[in-house]
C-alpha positions as CSV (number, residue, x, y, z in Angstrom):
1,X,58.7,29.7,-31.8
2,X,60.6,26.9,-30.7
3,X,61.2,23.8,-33.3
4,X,61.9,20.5,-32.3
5,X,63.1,17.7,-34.4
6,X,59.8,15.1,-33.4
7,X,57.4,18.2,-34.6
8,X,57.9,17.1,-38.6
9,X,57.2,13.7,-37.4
10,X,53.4,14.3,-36.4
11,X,51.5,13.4,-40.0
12,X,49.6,16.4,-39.9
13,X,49.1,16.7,-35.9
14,X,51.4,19.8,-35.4
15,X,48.1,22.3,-35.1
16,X,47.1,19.7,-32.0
17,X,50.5,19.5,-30.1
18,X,51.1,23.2,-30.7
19,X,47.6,23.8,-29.3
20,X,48.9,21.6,-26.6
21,X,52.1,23.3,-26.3
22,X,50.5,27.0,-26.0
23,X,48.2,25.5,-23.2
24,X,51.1,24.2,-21.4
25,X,53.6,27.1,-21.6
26,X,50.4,29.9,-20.2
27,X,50.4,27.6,-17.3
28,X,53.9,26.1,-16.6
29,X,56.4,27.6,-14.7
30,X,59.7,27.1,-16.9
31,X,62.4,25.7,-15.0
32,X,65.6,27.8,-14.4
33,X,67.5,26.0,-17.6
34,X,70.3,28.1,-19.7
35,X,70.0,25.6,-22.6
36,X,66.7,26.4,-24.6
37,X,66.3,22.9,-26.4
38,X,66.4,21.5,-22.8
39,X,63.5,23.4,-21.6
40,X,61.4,22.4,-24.7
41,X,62.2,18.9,-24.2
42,X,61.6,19.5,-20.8
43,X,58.0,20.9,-21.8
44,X,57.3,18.3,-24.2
45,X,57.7,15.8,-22.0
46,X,55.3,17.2,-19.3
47,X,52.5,17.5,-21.7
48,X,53.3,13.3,-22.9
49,X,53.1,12.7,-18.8
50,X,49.9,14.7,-18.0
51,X,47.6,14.6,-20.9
52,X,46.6,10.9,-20.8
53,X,46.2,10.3,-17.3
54,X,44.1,13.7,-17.2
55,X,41.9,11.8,-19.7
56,X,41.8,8.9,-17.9
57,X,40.9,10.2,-14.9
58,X,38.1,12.5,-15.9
59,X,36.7,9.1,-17.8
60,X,37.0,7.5,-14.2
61,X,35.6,10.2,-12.5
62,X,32.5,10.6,-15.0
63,X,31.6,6.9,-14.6
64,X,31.9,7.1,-11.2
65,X,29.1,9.7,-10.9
66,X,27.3,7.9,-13.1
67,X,27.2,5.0,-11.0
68,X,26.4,6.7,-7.6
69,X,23.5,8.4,-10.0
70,X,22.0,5.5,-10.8
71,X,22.3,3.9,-7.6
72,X,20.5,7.3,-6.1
73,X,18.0,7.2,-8.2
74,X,17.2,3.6,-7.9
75,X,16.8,4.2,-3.7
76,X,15.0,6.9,-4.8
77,X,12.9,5.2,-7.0
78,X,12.4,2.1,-4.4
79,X,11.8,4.0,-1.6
80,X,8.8,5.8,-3.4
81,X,7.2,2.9,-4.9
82,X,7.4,1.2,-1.8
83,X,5.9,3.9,0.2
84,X,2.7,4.4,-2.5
85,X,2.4,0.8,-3.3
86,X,1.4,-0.2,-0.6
87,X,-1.5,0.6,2.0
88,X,-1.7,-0.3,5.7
89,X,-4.7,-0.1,8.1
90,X,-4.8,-0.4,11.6
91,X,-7.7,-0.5,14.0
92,X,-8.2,2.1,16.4
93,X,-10.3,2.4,20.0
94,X,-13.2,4.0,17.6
95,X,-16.4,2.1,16.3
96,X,-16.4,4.3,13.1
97,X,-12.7,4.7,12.6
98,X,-12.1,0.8,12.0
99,X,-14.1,0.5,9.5
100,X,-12.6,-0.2,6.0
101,X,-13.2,-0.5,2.6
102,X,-10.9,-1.9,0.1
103,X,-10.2,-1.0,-3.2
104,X,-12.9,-3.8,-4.8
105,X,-15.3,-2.5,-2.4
106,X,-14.9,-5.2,0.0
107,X,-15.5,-4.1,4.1
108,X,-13.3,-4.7,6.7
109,X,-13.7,-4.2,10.3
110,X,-10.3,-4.1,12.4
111,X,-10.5,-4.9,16.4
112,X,-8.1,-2.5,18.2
113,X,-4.3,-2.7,16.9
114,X,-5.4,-5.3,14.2
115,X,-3.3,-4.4,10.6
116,X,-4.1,-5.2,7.1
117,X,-1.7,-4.4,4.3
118,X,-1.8,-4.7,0.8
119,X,-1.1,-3.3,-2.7
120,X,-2.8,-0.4,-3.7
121,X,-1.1,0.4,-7.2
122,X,-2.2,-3.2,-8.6
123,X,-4.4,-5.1,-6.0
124,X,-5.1,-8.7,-6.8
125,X,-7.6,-9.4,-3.7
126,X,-4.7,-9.9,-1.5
127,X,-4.2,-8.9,2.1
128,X,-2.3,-9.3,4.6
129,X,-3.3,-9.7,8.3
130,X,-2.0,-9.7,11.7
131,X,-5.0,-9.8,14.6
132,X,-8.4,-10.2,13.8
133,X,-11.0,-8.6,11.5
134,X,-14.2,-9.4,10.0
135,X,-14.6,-9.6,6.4
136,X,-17.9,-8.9,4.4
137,X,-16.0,-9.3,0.5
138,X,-17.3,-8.1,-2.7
139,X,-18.3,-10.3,-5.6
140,X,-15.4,-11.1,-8.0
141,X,-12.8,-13.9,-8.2
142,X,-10.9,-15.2,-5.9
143,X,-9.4,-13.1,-2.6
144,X,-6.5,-14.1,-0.5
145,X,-6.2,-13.3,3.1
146,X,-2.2,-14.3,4.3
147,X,-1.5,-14.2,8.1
148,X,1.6,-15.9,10.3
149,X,-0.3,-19.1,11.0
150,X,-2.1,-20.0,7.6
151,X,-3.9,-18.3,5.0
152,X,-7.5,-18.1,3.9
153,X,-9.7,-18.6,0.3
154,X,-12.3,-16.7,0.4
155,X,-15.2,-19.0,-1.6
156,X,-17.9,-17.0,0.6
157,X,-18.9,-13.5,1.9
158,X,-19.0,-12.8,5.3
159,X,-16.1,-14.6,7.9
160,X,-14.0,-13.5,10.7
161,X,-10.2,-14.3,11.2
162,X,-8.1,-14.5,14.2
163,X,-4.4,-14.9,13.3
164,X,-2.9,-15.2,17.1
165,X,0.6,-16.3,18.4
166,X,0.6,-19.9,17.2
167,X,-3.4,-20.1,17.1
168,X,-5.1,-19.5,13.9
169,X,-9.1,-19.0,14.2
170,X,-11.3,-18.7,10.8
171,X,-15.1,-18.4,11.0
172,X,-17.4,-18.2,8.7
173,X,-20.6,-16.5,8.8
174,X,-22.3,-17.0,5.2
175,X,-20.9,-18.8,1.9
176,X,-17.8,-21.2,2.5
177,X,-14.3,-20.3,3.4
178,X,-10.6,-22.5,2.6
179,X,-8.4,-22.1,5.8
180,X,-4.6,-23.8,4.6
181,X,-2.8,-24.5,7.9
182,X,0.2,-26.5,8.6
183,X,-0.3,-29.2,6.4
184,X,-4.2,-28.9,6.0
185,X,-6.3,-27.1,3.4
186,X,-10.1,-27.4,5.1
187,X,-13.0,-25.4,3.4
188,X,-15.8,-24.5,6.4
189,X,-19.4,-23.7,5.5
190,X,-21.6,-21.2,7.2
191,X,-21.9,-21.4,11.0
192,X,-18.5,-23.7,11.4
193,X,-15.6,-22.7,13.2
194,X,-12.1,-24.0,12.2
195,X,-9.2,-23.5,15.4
196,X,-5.4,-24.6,14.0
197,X,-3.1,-25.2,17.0
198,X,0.5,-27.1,17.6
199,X,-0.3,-27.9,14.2
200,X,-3.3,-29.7,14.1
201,X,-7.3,-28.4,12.5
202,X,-10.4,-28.7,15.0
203,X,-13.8,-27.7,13.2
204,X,-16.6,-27.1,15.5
205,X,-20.0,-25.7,15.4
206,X,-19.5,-21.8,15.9
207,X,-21.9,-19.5,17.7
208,X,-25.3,-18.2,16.3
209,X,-24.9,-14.7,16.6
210,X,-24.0,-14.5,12.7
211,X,-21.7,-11.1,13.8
212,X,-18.8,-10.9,15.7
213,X,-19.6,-8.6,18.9
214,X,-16.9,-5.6,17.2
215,X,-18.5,-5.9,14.0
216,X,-21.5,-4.6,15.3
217,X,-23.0,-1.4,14.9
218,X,-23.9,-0.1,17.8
219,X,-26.0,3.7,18.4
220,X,-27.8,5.1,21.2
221,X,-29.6,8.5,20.5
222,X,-32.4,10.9,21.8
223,X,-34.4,12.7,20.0
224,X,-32.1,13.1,17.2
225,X,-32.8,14.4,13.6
226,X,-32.2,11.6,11.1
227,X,-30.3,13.7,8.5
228,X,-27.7,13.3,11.9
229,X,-28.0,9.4,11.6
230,X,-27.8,8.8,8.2
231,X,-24.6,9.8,7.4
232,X,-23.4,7.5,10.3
233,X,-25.0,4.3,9.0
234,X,-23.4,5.1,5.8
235,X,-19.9,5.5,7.2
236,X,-20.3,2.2,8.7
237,X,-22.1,-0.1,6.3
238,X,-20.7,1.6,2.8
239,X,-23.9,2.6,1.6
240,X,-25.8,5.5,0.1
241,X,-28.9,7.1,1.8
242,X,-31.5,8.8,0.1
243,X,-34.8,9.8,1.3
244,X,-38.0,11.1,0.4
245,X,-38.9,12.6,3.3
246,X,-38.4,16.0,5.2
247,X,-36.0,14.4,7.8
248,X,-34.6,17.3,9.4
249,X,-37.9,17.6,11.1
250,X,-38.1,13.8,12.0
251,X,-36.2,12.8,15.5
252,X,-35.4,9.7,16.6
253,X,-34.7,7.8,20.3
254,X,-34.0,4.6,20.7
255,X,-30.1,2.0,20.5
256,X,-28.9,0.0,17.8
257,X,-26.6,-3.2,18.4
258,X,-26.6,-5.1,14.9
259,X,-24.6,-5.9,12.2
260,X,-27.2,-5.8,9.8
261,X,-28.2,-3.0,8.0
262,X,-31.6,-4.2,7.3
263,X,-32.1,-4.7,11.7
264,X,-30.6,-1.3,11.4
265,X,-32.9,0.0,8.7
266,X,-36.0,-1.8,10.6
267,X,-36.0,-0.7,13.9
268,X,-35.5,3.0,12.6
269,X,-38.3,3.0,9.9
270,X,-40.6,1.2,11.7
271,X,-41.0,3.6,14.6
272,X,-40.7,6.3,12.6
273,X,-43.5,4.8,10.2
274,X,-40.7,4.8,7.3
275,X,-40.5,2.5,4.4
276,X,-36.9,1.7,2.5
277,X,-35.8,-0.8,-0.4
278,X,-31.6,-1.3,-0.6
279,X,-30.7,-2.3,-4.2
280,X,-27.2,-4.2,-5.5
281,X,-25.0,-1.5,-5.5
282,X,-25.9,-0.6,-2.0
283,X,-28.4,2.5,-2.7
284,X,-31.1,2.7,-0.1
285,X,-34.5,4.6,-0.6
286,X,-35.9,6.2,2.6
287,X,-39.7,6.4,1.6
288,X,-42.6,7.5,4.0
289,X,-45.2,4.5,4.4
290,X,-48.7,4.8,2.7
């Protein structure tokens, strides 16, 4: 073995830099020196050049994965929460497929290409709107509805919103509504309509239909079974139908156009010599009339 003067210099390190030394000398090509204290200086001094920076770069290295770990995950992360966060509908050509219910149970009804969005992992009855819909909301405090022109406080039940290019249009149906637009905040009761344009509120008397023509339900039929219309009324009025009666022998003919279910409910059950009762959490008994 080769000795070197700065070996008995070490304070107990020899086993280290010999390990050090072995390492180097399986992989180092010796250079083509006659003197032999030449080449081990020449060795020795290799291992002082290479070792640190080795160290420092792998410590470089590691925190750089680290980082572009982290940062990874985090898109990752964001990505995913905003993709199941948040939930978007959007009304179709279809009577039955724009019909919505949100997670408090409130009902929405979407006019073609209409959107609602909101959050779906922690929903604070907030939405927001672009084109119009008809709202029937649940009981509960407080829901929000934010569009490009304004936003509306729901203080009542049933109400339609119009959010157009520069127009907004709130009307309410039943209970009372806040529109805040521009620099307005204007509460409307039932039957008013408010119109926001170039800035400034107009509040009129609004029809007396006490439906928007989309949010009706509308059904023509002959001579079909009623266990084939009951599911439909559900679908479109969030209710639950059950009935006393042999209704797959029962037919029906005759069209619908209401958004009531209780005009819906009367004009079947009384031809058909039906009674029903609907109770607060929307269960309705089909009964046959004494």
């Amino acid at each position: 073995m080769f000795r070197h003067s700065d070996l008995n210099n070490n304070n107990g390190t020899n086993d280290d830099l010999q390990n050090k030394i072995d390492r180097s000398i399986r992989y180092f090509n010796v250079p083509n020196m006659l003197n032999k204290q030449d080449v081990l200086d020449h060795l020795l001094r290799k291992i002082t050049e290479q070792e640190e920076p080795a160290v420092h770069q792998t410590k470089v290295r590691k925190i750089y994965y680290a980082v572009s770990s982290a940062a990874a995950v985090g898109l990752i992360l964001f990505a995913l929460y905003f993709f199941f966060a948040f939930e978007t509908y959007t009304g179709g050509t279809q009577q039955a497929s724009n019909v919505f219910y949100l997670p408090d149970n409130s009902r929405v009804i979407l006019t073609k290409g209409t959107s609602i969005r909101f959050s779906k992992i922690a929903f604070n009855r907030e939405v927001k709107l672009k084109g119009e819909a008809y709202f029937e909301i649940s009981s509960g405090e407080g829901f929000m509805i934010d569009s490009r022109e304004g936003s509306v406080e729901v203080l009542g039940t049933r109400f339609r919103v119009n959010d157009q290019e520069n127009t907004l249009l709130v009307q309410c149906y039943h209970g009372l509504v806040g529109v805040h637009y521009a620099n307005d905040n204007v509460q409307i009761s039932e039957g008013m309509l408010l119109k926001g344009e170039n800035n400034q509120v107009q509040v009129t008397e609004g029809n007396g239909n006490g439906y928007p023509e989309y949010a009706h339900f509308k059904y023509s039929c002959k001579n079909l079974k009623l266990n084939d219309i009951w599911p439909e009324i559900e679908q479109y009025f969030g209710v639950t139908i059950q009935t006393e009666i042999n209704d797959f022998e029962k037919s029906f003919t005759g069209s619908i156009s209401t958004g009531n279910i209780n005009n819906v409910l009367d004009i079947i059950c009384t031809s058909m010599k039906l009674d029903y009762s609907i109770s607060e959490d929307k269960q309705v008994f089909i009964t046959s009339r004494n």
